[in-house]
N, CA, C and O atoms as a printed pandas DataFrame, in Angstrom:
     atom_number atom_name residue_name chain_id  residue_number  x_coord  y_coord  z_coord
0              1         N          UNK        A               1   20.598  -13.312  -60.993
1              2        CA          UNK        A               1   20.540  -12.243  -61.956
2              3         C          UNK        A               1   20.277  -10.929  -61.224
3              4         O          UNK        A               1   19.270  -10.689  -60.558
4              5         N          UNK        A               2   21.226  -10.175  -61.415
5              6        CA          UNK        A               2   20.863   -8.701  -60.881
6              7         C          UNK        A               2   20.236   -7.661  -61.689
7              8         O          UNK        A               2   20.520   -7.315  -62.835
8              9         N          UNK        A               3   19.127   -7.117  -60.718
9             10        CA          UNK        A               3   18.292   -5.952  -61.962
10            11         C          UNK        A               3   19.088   -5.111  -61.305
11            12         O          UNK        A               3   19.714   -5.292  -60.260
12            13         N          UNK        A               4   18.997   -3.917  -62.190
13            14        CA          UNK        A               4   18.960   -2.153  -62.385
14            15         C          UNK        A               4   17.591   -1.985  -61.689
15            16         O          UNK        A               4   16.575   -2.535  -62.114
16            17         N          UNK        A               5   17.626   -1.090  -60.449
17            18        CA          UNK        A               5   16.926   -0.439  -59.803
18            19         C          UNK        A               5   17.083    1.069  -59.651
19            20         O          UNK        A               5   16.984    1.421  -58.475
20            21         N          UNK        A               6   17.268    1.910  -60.392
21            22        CA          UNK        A               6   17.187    2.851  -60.848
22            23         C          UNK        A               6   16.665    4.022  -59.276
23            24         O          UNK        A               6   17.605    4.731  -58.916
24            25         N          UNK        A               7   15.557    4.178  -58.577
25            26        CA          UNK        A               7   15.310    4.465  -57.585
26            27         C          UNK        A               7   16.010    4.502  -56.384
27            28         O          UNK        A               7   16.174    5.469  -55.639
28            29         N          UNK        A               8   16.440    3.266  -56.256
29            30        CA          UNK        A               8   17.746    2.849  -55.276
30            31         C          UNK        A               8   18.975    3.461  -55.957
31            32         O          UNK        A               8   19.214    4.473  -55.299
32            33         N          UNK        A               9   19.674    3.380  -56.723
33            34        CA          UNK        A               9   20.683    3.892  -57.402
34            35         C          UNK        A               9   20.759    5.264  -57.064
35            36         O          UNK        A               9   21.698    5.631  -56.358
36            37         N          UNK        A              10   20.014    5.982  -57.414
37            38        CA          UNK        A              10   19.838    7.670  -56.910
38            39         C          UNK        A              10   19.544    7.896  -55.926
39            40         O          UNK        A              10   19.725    9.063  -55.578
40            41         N          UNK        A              11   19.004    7.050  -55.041
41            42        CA          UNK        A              11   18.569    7.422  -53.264
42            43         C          UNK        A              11   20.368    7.277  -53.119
43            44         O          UNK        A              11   20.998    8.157  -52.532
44            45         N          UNK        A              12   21.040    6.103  -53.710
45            46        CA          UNK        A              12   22.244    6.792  -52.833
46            47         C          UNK        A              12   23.310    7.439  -53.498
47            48         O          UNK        A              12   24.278    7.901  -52.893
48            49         N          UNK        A              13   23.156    7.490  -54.797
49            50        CA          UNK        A              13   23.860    8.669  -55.372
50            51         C          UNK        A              13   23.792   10.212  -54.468
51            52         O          UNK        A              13   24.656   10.969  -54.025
52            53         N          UNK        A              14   22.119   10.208  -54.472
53            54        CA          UNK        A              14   21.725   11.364  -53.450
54            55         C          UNK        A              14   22.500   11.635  -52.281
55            56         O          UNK        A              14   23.053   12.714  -52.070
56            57         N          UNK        A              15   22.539   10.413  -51.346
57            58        CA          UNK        A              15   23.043   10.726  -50.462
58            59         C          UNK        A              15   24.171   10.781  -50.296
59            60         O          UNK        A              15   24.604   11.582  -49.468
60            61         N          UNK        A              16   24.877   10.106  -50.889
61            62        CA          UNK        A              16   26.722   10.688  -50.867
62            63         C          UNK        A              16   26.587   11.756  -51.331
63            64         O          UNK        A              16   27.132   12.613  -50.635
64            65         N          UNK        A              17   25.991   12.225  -52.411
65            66        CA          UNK        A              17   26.081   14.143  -52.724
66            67         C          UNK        A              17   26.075   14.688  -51.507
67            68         O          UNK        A              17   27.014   15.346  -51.057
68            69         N          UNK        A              18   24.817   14.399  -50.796
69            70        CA          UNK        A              18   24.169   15.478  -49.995
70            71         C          UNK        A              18   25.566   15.596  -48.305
71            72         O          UNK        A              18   25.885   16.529  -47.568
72            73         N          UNK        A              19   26.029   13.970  -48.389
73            74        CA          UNK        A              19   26.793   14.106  -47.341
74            75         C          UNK        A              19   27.800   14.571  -47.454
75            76         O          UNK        A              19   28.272   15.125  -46.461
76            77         N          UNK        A              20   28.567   14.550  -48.704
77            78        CA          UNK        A              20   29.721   14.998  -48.804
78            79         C          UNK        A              20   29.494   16.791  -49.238
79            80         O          UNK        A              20   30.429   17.570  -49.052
80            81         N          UNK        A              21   28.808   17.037  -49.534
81            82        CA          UNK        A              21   28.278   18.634  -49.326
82            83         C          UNK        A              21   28.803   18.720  -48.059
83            84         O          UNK        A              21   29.896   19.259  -47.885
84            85         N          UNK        A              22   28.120   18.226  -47.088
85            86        CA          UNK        A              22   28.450   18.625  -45.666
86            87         C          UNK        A              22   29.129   18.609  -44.794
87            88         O          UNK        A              22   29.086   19.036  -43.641
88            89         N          UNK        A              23   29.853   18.039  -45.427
89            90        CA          UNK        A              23   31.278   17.597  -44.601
90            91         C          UNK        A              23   32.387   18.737  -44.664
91            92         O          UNK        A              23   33.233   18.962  -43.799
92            93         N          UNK        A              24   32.245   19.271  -45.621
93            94        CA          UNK        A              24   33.077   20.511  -45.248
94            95         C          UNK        A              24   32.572   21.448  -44.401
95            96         O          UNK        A              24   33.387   21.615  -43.493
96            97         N          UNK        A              25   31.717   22.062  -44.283
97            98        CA          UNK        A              25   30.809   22.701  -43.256
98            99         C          UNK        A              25   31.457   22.297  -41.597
99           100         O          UNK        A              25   32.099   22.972  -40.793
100          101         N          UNK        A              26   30.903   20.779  -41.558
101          102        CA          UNK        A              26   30.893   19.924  -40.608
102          103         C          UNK        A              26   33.197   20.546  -40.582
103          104         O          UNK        A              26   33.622   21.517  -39.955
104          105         N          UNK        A              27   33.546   20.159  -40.928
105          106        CA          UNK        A              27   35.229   19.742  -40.858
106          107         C          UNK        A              27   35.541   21.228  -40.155
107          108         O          UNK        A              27   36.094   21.436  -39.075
108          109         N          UNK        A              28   34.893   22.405  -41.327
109          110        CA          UNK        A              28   35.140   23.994  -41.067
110          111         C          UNK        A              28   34.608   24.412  -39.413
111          112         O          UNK        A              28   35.358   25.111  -38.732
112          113         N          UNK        A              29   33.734   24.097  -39.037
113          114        CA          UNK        A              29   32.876   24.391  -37.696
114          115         C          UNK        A              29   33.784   23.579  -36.777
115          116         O          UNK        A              29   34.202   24.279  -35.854
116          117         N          UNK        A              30   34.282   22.135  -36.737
117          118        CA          UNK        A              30   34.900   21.601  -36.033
118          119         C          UNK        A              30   36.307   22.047  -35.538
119          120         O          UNK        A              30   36.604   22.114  -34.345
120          121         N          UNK        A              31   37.176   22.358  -36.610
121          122        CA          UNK        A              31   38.000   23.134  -36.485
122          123         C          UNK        A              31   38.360   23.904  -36.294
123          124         O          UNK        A              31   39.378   23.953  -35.604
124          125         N          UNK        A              32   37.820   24.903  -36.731
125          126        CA          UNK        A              32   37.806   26.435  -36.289
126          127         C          UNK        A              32   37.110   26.540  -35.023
127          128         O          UNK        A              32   37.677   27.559  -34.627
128          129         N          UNK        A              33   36.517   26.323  -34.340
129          130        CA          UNK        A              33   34.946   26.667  -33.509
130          131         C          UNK        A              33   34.842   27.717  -33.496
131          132         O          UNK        A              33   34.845   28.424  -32.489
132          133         N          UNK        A              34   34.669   28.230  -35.155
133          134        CA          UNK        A              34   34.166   29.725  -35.241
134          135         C          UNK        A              34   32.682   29.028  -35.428
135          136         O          UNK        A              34   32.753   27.829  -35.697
136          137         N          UNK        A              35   31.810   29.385  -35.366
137          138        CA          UNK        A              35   29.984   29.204  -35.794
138          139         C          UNK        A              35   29.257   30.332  -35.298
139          140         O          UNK        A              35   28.097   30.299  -34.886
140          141         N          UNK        A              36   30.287   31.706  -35.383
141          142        CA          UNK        A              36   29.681   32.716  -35.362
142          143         C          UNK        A              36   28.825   32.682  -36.894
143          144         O          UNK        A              36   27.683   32.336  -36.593
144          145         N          UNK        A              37   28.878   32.837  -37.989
145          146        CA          UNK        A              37   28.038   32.643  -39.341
146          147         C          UNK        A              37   27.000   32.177  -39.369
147          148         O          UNK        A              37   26.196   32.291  -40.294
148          149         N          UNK        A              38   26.762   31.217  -37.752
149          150        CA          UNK        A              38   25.592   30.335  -37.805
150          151         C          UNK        A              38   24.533   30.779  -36.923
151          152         O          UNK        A              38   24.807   31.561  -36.013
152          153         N          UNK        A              39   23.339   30.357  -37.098
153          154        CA          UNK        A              39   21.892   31.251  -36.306
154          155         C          UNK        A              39   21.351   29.929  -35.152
155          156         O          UNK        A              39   20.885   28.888  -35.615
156          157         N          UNK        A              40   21.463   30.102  -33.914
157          158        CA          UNK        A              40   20.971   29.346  -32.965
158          159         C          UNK        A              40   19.709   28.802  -33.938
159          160         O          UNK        A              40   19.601   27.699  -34.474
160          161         N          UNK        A              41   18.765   29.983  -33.986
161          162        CA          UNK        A              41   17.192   29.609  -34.450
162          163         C          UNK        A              41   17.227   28.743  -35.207
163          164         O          UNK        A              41   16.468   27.786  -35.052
164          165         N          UNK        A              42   18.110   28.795  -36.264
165          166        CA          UNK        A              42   18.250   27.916  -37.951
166          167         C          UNK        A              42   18.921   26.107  -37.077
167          168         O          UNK        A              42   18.326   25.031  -37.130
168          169         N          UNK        A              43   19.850   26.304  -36.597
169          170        CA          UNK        A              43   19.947   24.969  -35.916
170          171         C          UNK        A              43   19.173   24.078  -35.126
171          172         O          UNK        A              43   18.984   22.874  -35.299
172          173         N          UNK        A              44   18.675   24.969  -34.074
173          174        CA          UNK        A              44   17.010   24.534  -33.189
174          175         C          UNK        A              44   16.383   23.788  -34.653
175          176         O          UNK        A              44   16.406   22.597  -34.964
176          177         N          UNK        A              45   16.008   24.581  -35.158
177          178        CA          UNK        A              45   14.890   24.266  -36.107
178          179         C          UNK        A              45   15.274   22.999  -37.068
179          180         O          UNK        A              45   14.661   21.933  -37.011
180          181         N          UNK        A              46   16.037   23.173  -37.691
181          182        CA          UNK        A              46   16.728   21.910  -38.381
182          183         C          UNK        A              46   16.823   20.744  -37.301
183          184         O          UNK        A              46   17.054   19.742  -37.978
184          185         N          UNK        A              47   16.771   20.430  -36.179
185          186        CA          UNK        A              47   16.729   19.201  -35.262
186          187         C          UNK        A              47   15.604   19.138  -35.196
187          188         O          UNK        A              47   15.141   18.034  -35.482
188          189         N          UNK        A              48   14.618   20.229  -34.806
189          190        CA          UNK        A              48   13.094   19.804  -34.674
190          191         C          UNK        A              48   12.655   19.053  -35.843
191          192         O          UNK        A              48   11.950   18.044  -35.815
192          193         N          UNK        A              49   13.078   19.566  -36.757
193          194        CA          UNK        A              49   12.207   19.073  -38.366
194          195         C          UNK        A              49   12.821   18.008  -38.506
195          196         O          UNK        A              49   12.162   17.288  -39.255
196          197         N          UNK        A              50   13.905   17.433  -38.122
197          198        CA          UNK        A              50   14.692   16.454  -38.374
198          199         C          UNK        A              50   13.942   15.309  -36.769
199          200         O          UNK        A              50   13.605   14.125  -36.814
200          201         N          UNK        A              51   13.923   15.844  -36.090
201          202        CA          UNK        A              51   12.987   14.908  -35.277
202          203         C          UNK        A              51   11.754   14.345  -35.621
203          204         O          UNK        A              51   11.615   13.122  -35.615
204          205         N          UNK        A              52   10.665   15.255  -35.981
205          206        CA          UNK        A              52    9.709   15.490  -36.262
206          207         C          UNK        A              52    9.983   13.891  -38.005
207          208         O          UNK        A              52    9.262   12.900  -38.121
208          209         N          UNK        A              53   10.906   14.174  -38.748
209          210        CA          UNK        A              53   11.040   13.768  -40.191
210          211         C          UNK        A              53   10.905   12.066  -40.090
211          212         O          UNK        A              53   10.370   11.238  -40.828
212          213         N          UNK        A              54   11.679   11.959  -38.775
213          214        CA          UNK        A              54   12.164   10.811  -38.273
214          215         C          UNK        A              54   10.732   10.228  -37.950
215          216         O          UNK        A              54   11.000    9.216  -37.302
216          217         N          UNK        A              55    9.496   10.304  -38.038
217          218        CA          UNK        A              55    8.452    9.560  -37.751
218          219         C          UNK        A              55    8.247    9.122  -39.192
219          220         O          UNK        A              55    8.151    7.935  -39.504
220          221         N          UNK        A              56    8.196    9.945  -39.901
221          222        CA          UNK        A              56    7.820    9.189  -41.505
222          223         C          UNK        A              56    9.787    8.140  -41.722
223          224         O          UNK        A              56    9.938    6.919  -41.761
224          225         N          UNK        A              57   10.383    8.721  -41.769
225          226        CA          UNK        A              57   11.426    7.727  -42.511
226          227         C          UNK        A              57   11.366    6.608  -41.617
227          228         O          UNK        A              57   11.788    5.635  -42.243
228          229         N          UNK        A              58   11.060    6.300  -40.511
229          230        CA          UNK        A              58   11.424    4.991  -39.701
230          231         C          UNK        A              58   10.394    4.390  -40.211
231          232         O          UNK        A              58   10.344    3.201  -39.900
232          233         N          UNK        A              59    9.293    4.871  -41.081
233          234        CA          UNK        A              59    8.044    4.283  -41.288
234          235         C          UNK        A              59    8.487    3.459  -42.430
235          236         O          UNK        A              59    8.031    2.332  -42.623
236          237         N          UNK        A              60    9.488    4.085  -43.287
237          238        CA          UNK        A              60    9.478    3.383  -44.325
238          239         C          UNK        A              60   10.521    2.277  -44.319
239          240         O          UNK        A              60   11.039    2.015  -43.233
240          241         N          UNK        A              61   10.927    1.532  -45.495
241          242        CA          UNK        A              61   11.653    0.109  -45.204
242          243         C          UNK        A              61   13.417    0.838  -45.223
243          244         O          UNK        A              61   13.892    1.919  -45.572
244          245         N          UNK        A              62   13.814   -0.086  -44.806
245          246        CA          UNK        A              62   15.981    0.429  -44.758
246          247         C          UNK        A              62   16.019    0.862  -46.653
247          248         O          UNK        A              62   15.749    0.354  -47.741
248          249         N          UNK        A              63   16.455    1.905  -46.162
249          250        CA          UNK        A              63   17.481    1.895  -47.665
250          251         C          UNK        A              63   18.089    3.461  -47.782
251          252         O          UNK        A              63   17.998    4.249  -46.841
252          253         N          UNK        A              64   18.528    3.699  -48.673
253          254        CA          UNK        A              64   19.261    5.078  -48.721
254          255         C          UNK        A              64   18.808    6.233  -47.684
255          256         O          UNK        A              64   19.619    6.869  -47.010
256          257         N          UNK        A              65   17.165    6.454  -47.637
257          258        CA          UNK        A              65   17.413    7.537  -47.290
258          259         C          UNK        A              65   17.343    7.509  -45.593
259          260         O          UNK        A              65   17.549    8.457  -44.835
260          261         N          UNK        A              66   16.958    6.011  -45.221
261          262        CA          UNK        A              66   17.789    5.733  -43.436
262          263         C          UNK        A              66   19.020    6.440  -43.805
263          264         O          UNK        A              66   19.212    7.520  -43.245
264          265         N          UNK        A              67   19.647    6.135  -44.415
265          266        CA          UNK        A              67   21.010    6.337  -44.303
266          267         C          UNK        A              67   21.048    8.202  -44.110
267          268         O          UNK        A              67   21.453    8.814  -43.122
268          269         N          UNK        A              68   20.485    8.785  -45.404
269          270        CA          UNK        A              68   20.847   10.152  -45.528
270          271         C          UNK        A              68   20.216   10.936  -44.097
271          272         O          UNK        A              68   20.575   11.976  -43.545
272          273         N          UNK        A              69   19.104    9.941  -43.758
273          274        CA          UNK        A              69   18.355   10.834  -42.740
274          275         C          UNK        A              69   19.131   11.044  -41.195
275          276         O          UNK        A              69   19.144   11.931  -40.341
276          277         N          UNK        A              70   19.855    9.488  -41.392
277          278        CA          UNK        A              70   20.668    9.458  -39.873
278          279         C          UNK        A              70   21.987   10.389  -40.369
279          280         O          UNK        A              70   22.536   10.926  -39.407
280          281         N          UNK        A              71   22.418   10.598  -41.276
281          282        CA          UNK        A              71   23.600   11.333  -41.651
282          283         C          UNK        A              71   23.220   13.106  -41.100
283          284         O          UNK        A              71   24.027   13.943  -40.697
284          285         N          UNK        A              72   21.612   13.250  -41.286
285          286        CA          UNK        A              72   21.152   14.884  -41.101
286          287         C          UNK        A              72   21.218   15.068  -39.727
287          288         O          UNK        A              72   21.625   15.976  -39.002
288          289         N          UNK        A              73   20.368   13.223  -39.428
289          290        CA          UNK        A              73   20.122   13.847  -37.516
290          291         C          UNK        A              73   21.749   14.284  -36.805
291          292         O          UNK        A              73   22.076   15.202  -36.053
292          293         N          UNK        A              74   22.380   13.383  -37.313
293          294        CA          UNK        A              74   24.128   13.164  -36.873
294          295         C          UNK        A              74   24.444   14.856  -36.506
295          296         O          UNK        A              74   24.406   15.529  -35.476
296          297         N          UNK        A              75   24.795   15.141  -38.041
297          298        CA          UNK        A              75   25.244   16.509  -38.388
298          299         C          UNK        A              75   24.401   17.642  -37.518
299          300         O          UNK        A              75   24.930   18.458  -36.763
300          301         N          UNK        A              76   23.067   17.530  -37.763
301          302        CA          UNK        A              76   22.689   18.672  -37.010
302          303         C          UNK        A              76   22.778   18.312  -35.430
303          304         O          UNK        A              76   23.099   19.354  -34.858
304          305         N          UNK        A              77   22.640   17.371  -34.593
305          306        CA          UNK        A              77   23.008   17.803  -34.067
306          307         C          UNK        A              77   24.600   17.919  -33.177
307          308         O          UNK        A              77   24.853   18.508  -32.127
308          309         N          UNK        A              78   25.258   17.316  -33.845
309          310        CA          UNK        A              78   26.627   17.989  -33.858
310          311         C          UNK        A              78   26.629   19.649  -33.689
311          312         O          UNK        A              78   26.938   20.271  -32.672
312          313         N          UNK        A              79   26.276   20.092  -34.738
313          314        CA          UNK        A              79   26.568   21.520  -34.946
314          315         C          UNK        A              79   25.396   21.773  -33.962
315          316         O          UNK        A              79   25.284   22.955  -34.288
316          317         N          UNK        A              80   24.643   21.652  -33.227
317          318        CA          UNK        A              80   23.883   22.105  -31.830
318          319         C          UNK        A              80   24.847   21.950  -30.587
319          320         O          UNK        A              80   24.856   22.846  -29.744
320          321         N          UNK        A              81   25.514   21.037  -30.472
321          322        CA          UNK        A              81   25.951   20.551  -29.701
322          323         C          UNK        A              81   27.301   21.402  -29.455
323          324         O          UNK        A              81   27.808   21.548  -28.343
324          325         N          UNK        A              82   27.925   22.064  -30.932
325          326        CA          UNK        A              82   29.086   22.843  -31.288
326          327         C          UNK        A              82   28.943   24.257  -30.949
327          328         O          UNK        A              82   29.799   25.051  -30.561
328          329         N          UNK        A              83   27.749   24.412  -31.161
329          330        CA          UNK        A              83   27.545   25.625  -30.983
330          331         C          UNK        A              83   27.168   26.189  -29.715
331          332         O          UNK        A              83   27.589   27.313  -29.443
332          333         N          UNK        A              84   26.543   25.663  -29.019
333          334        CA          UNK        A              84   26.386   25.394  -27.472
334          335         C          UNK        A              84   27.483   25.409  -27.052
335          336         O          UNK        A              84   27.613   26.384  -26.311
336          337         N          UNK        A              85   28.612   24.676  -27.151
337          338        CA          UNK        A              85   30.019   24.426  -26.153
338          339         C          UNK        A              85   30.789   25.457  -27.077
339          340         O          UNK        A              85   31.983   25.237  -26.870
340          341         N          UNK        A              86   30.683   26.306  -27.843
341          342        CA          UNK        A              86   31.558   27.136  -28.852
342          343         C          UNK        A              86   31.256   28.329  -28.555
343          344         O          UNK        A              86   32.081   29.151  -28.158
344          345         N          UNK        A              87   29.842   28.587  -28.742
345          346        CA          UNK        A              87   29.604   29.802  -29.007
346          347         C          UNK        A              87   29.001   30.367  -27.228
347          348         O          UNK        A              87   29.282   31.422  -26.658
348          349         N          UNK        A              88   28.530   29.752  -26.960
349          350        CA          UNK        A              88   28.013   29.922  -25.355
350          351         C          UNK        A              88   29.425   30.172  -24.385
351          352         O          UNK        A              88   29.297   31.049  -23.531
352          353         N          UNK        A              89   30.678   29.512  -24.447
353          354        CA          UNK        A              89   31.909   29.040  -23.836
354          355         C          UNK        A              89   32.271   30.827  -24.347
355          356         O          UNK        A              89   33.379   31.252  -24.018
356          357         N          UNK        A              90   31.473   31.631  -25.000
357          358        CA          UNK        A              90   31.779   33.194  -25.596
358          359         C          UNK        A              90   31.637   34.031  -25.053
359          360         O          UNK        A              90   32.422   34.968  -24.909
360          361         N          UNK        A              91   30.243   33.848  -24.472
361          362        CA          UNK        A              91   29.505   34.585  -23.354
362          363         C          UNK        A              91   30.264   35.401  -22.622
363          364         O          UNK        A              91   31.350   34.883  -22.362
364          365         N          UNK        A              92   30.064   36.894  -22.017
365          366        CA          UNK        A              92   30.873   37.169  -20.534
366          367         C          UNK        A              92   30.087   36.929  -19.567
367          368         O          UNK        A              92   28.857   36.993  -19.569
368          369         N          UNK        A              93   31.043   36.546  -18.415
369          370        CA          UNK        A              93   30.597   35.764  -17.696
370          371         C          UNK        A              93   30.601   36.892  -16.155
371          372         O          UNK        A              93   30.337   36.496  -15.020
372          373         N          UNK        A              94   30.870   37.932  -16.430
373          374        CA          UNK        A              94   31.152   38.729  -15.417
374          375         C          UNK        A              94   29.709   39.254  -14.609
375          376         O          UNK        A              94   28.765   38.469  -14.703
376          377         N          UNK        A              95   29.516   40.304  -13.961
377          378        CA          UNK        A              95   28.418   40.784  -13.124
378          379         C          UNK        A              95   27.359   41.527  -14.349
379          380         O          UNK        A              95   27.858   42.196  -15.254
380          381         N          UNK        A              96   26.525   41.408  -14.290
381          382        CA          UNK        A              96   25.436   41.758  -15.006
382          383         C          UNK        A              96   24.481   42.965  -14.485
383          384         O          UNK        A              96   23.756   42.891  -13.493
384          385         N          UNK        A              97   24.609   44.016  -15.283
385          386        CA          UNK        A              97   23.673   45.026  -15.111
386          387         C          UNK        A              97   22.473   45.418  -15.563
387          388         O          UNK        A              97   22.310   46.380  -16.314
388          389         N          UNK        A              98   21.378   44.526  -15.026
389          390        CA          UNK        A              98   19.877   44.648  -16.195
390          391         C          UNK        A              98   20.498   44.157  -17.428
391          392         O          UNK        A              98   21.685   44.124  -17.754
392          393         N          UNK        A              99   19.412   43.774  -18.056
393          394        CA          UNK        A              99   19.507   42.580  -19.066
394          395         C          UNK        A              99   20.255   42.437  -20.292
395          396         O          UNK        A              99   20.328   41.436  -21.005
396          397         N          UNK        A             100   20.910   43.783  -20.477
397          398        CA          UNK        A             100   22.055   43.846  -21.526
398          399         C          UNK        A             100   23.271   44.328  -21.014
399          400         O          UNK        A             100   23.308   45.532  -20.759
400          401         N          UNK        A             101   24.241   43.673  -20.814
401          402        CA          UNK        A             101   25.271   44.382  -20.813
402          403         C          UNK        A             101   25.778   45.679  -21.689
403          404         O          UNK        A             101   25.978   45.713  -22.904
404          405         N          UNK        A             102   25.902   46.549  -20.897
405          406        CA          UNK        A             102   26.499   47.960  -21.304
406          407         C          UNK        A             102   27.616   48.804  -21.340
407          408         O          UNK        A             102   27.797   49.270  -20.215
408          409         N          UNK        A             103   28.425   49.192  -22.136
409          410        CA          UNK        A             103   30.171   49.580  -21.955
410          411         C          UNK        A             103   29.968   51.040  -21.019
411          412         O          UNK        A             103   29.258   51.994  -21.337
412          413         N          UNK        A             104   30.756   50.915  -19.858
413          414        CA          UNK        A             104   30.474   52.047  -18.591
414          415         C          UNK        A             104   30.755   53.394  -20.079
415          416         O          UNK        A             104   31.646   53.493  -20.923
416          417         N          UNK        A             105   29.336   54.334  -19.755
417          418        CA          UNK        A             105   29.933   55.735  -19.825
418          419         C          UNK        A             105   30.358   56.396  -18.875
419          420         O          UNK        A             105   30.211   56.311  -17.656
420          421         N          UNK        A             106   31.088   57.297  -19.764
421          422        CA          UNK        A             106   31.709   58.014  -19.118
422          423         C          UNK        A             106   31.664   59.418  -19.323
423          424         O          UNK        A             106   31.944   59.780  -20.465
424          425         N          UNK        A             107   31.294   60.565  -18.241
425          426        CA          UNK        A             107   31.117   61.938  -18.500
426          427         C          UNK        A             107   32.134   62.310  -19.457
427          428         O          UNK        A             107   33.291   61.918  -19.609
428          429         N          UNK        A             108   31.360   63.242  -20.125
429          430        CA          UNK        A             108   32.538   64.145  -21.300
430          431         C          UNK        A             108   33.553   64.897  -20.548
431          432         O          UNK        A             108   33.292   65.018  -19.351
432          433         N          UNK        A             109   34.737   65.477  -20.991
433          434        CA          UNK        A             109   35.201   65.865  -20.160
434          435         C          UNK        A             109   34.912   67.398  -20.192
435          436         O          UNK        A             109   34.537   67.950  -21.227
436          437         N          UNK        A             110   35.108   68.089  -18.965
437          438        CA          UNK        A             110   34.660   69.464  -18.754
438          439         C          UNK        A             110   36.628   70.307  -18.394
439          440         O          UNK        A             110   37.488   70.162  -17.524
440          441         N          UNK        A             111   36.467   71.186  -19.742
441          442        CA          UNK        A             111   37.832   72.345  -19.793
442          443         C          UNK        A             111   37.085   73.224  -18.312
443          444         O          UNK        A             111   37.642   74.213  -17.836
Protein backbone atom coordinates (compact mmCIF):
# COMPACT_ATOMS: atom_id res chain seq x y z
CA UNK A 1 0.00 0.00 0.00
CA UNK A 2 1.38 3.32 -0.93
CA UNK A 3 0.89 6.49 1.32
CA UNK A 4 0.78 10.19 0.17
CA UNK A 5 3.74 11.84 1.67
CA UNK A 6 3.01 15.17 1.05
CA UNK A 7 6.61 16.62 2.34
CA UNK A 8 8.45 14.45 -0.06
CA UNK A 9 6.12 15.34 -2.89
CA UNK A 10 7.09 19.11 -2.64
CA UNK A 11 10.81 18.61 -1.71
CA UNK A 12 10.75 17.46 -5.29
CA UNK A 13 8.25 19.39 -6.89
CA UNK A 14 10.67 22.10 -5.37
CA UNK A 15 13.41 20.95 -6.87
CA UNK A 16 12.58 20.48 -10.45
CA UNK A 17 11.17 24.18 -10.12
CA UNK A 18 14.22 25.43 -8.70
CA UNK A 19 16.41 23.43 -11.35
CA UNK A 20 14.72 24.10 -14.22
CA UNK A 21 14.74 27.92 -13.26
CA UNK A 22 18.33 27.47 -13.79
CA UNK A 23 18.96 25.96 -16.54
CA UNK A 24 18.41 28.67 -18.66
CA UNK A 25 20.86 30.89 -16.93
CA UNK A 26 23.18 27.84 -16.88
CA UNK A 27 22.42 27.12 -21.10
CA UNK A 28 22.66 31.35 -21.60
CA UNK A 29 26.29 31.64 -19.76
CA UNK A 30 27.42 28.44 -21.52
CA UNK A 31 26.77 29.59 -24.75
CA UNK A 32 27.32 32.85 -25.05
CA UNK A 33 30.42 33.13 -22.54
CA UNK A 34 29.11 36.44 -22.03
CA UNK A 35 28.99 36.54 -17.78
CA UNK A 36 29.80 39.98 -18.03
CA UNK A 37 26.05 40.59 -16.01
CA UNK A 38 27.62 38.46 -13.42
CA UNK A 39 29.61 39.67 -10.06
CA UNK A 40 32.83 37.52 -9.21
CA UNK A 41 31.82 38.45 -5.38
CA UNK A 42 28.06 37.05 -5.83
CA UNK A 43 29.58 33.69 -7.28
CA UNK A 44 32.57 33.33 -4.60
CA UNK A 45 29.90 33.68 -2.19
CA UNK A 46 27.20 31.38 -3.44
CA UNK A 47 30.01 28.35 -3.36
CA UNK A 48 31.07 29.35 0.08
CA UNK A 49 27.44 29.18 1.42
CA UNK A 50 26.89 26.28 -0.66
CA UNK A 51 29.99 24.62 0.94
CA UNK A 52 29.45 25.73 4.18
CA UNK A 53 25.24 24.32 3.50
CA UNK A 54 26.70 21.04 2.63
CA UNK A 55 27.51 20.23 6.41
CA UNK A 56 23.84 20.38 7.46
CA UNK A 57 22.28 18.59 4.21
CA UNK A 58 24.78 15.57 4.32
CA UNK A 59 23.53 15.50 7.91
CA UNK A 60 20.27 14.78 6.93
CA UNK A 61 18.82 11.37 5.34
CA UNK A 62 18.80 11.07 0.98
CA UNK A 63 15.91 12.66 -0.41
CA UNK A 64 14.99 15.68 -2.51
CA UNK A 65 16.86 18.18 -1.18
CA UNK A 66 20.44 15.91 -1.68
CA UNK A 67 19.28 16.18 -4.85
CA UNK A 68 18.47 20.10 -5.11
CA UNK A 69 21.58 20.77 -3.03
CA UNK A 70 24.01 18.78 -5.40
CA UNK A 71 22.11 20.45 -8.38
CA UNK A 72 23.30 24.21 -6.52
CA UNK A 73 26.85 22.90 -5.72
CA UNK A 74 26.96 21.63 -9.63
CA UNK A 75 25.67 24.96 -11.05
CA UNK A 76 27.55 27.26 -8.98
CA UNK A 77 30.33 26.02 -9.46
CA UNK A 78 30.14 25.71 -13.08
CA UNK A 79 29.43 29.32 -13.41
CA UNK A 80 32.88 29.88 -11.16
CA UNK A 81 34.59 27.83 -13.19
CA UNK A 82 32.90 29.87 -16.44
CA UNK A 83 33.66 32.77 -15.35
CA UNK A 84 37.24 32.29 -14.52
CA UNK A 85 38.03 30.71 -18.10
CA UNK A 86 35.46 33.49 -19.73
CA UNK A 87 35.80 36.39 -18.17
CA UNK A 88 39.60 36.29 -16.98
CA UNK A 89 40.57 34.73 -20.84
CA UNK A 90 39.27 39.05 -21.13
CA UNK A 91 41.88 40.45 -19.31
CA UNK A 92 44.78 42.49 -21.30
CA UNK A 93 47.47 40.81 -21.11
CA UNK A 94 49.96 43.39 -22.31
CA UNK A 95 52.75 45.51 -20.13
CA UNK A 96 51.33 47.07 -17.15
CA UNK A 97 51.75 50.53 -15.87
CA UNK A 98 51.08 50.78 -11.97
CA UNK A 99 48.07 49.13 -11.03
CA UNK A 100 45.48 50.33 -13.47
CA UNK A 101 45.87 50.35 -16.78
CA UNK A 102 45.61 53.77 -18.45
CA UNK A 103 44.71 54.97 -22.24
CA UNK A 104 48.25 56.96 -23.22
CA UNK A 105 47.47 60.81 -23.09
CA UNK A 106 48.20 62.74 -25.23
CA UNK A 107 49.27 66.61 -25.27
CA UNK A 108 46.57 68.92 -26.70
CA UNK A 109 47.57 70.14 -29.68
CA UNK A 110 49.38 73.59 -29.80
CA UNK A 111 48.29 76.13 -33.23
Amino acid sequence: MSTFNAPTVAGVASTVIFAVSTLPMLTKAYRSRDLSSYSLGNIALANVGNAVHSVYVLSLPPGPIWALHGFYLLSSALMLVWYMQYRCSDLPTGPRTGWVDRPTRQPPPRF
